[in-house]
Phi, psi and omega in degrees: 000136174257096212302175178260135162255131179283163164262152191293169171263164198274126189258342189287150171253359204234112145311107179243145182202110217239138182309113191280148175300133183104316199196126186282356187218025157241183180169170201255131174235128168246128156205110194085248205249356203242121194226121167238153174278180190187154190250142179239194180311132195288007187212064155058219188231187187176144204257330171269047190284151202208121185330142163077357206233010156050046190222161200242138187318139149284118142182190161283101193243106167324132149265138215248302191175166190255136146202164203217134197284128172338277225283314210222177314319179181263320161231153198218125188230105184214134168292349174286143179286110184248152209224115170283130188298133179258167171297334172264032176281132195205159185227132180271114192249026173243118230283358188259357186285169157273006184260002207305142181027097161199172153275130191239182172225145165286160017261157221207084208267329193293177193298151197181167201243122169291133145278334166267085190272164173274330163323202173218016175287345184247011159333307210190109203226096183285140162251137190259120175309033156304067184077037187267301200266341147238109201264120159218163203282151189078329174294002150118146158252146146077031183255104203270145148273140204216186160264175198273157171259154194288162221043072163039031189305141175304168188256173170260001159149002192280192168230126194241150167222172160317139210293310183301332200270327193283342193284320202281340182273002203280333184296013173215045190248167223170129139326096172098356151314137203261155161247135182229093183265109164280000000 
């Protein structure tokens, strides 16, 4: 008698994510057996990233936790702790606050990010540990995994993929799965 072989399930703990050919503010993201494209920083990567400077860290980065838009999608099946976004959720992007890249709530007057944006890029918003759990100032905020704005338009320094590429990755996403952009 002769087993039936199952496919295996995806064993990485890693996110990888390599510079797409052609064009500096796109790229391939692998994880496991599943390699989707993806849009980064309108100025490419960087081993210095600097508030403002629209470009995406090389480095390794934990996934920390999640949030998502109420209304849409209506479901998400990730083992990560994901958070519905409300209207008063706001992310502090200004590097002289003591609130700098953290989440605040409105009203909020220093420079800062609507997370329930009208766009759909923050539908579904990992935040990746980039100047978070050790904070220093100017060294960039808010630097996200997200959904793409359409044709793949660059990020402000986040990593973005299509709503479908996300649906597929969120089932093996994890609190301290790394993301590694070379």
């Amino acid at each position: 008698m002769e087993k039936t072989r199952r496919p295996r399930p995806i064993q990485s703990t890693t996110l990888v994510v390599r510079p797409a050919p052609g064009k500096k503010s796109r790229a391939l993201i692998k994880f496991g057996t599943i390699i989707v494209p993806a849009a980064i920083g309108r100025s490419g990567r960087t081993v210095l990233k600097r508030e403002g400077d629209g470009a995406t860290p090389i480095a390794s980065m934990k996934l920390l936790s999640g949030f998502r838009r109420g209304e849409r999608p209506t479901r998400l099946e990730s083992p990560l702790a994901v958070r519905r976004i409300r209207g008063d959720m706001l992310w502090c992007d200004q590097p002289d606050n003591a609130n700098y890249n953290r989440l605040v709530k409105a009203p909020f007057r220093p420079s800062h990010e609507e997370m329930k944006r009208k766009d759909a890029l923050y539908d579904v918003c990992l935040v990746m540990d980039w100047n978070i759990t050790s904070r220093a100032r100017n060294r960039g905020s808010a630097i996200f995994f997200h959904l793409i704005k359409p044709g793949y338009e660059p990020t402000a320094g986040c990593l973005a993929v299509h709503p479908r590429d996300m649906r597929r990755l969120l089932p093996f996403m994890r609190k301290g799965t790394v993301v590694r952009v070379l």
